[in-house]
N, C-alpha and C positions, 0 to 999 in steps of 0.2 A: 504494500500500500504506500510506502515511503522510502523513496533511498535517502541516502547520506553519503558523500564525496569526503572520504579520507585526507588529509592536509598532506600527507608521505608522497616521498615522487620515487617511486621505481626507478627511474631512469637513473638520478641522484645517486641512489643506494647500489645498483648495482652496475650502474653504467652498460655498455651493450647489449649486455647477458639482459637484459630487460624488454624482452620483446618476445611473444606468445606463452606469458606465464599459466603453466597449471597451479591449480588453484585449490588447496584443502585447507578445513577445520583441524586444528590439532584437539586433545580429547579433551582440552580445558580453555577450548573455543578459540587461542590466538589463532590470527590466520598464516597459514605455510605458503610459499607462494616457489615454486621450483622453476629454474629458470633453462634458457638455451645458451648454450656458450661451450667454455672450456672445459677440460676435464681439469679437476672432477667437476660435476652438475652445481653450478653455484644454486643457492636454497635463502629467500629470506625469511624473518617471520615476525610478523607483528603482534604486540599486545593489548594494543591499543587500536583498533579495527582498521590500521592503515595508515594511522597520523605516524609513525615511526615505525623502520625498517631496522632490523638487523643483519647483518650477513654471515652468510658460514657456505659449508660446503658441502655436499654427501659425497660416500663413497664409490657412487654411481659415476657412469661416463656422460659426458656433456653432449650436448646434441648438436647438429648446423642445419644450415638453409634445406627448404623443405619437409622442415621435421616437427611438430609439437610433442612435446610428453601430455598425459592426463593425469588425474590425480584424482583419488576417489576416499571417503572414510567409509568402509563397506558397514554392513548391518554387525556385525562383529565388534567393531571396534577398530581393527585392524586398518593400516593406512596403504592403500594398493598406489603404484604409483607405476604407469606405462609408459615404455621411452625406449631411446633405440642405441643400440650400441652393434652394429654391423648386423643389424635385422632387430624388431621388436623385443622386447622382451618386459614381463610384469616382475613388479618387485613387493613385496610382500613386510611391511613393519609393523613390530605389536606394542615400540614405546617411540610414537610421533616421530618416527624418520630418522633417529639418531643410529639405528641399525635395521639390516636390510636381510631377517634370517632367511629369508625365500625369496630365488630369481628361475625362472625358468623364462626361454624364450618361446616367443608367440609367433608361430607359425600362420602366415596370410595375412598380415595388420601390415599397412605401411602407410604414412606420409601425417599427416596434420591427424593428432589420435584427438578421440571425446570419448568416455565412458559412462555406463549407469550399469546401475545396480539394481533388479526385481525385485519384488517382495517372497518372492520364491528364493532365493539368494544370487537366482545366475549373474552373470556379468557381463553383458553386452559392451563391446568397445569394437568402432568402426574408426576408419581410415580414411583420410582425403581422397584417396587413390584405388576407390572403387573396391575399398576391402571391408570386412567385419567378420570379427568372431564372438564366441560367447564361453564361456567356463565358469567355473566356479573357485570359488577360496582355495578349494581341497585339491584342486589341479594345479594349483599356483605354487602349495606346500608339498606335493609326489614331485621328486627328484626324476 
């Protein structure tokens, strides 16, 4: 019914790497905002709903042109986060991104990703590029 416009400038905080942020809730509502760039995945996260940025980094690979990551807090709890490191691949964290115990790659996803999450639990996440798949949590954590 109402937005509200954050005073933080992405671009400020993280210079380049600020451009097609995915976008999650951590479990105690700051927001995570993961970025494209260098390796590793530069990562910010607000506490303050966007008026200030913090920066750090995950362990993950950074992405380039033609690429977006997603970013999802599934029904779980769990923080799913899709992105590409020489073909897709889903990353799996169960303490707000600071470790990543499950990667498996995603076979058929390429190019600019969006995800959701069913009420049934599956995972739908499609592609720029004419792709989507679907899986669940429990596919993300089978090695």
């Amino acid at each position: 019914m109402t937005w509200e416009l954050g005073k933080g400038d992405l671009l400020k905080a993280a210079g380049a790497s600020a451009i097609h942020p995915a976008i999650a809730p951590r479990s105690d509502n700051a927001i995570l905002v993961f970025l494209r760039g260098p390796r590793p995945m530069p990562v910010l996260s607000s506490t303050d709903r966007g008026d200030t940025w913090v920066a750090g980094k995950t362990p993950l690979a950074g992405i380039g042109v033609g690429q977006k990551a997603a970013a999802l807090r599934l029904w779980s709890g769990a923080l799913l986060l899709l992105s590409h490191d020489r073909g897709v691949f889903a990353a799996l964290s169960t303490d707000d991104g600071k470790t990543w115990a499950h990667t498996r790659k995603v076979p058929g996803l390429d190019g600019y990703l969006s995800a959701a999450q069913s009420v049934n639990g599956l995972i739908y996440a499609v592609g720029s590029k004419q792709s989507r798949v679907v899986f669940n949590e429990a596919w993300v954590k089978t090695p």
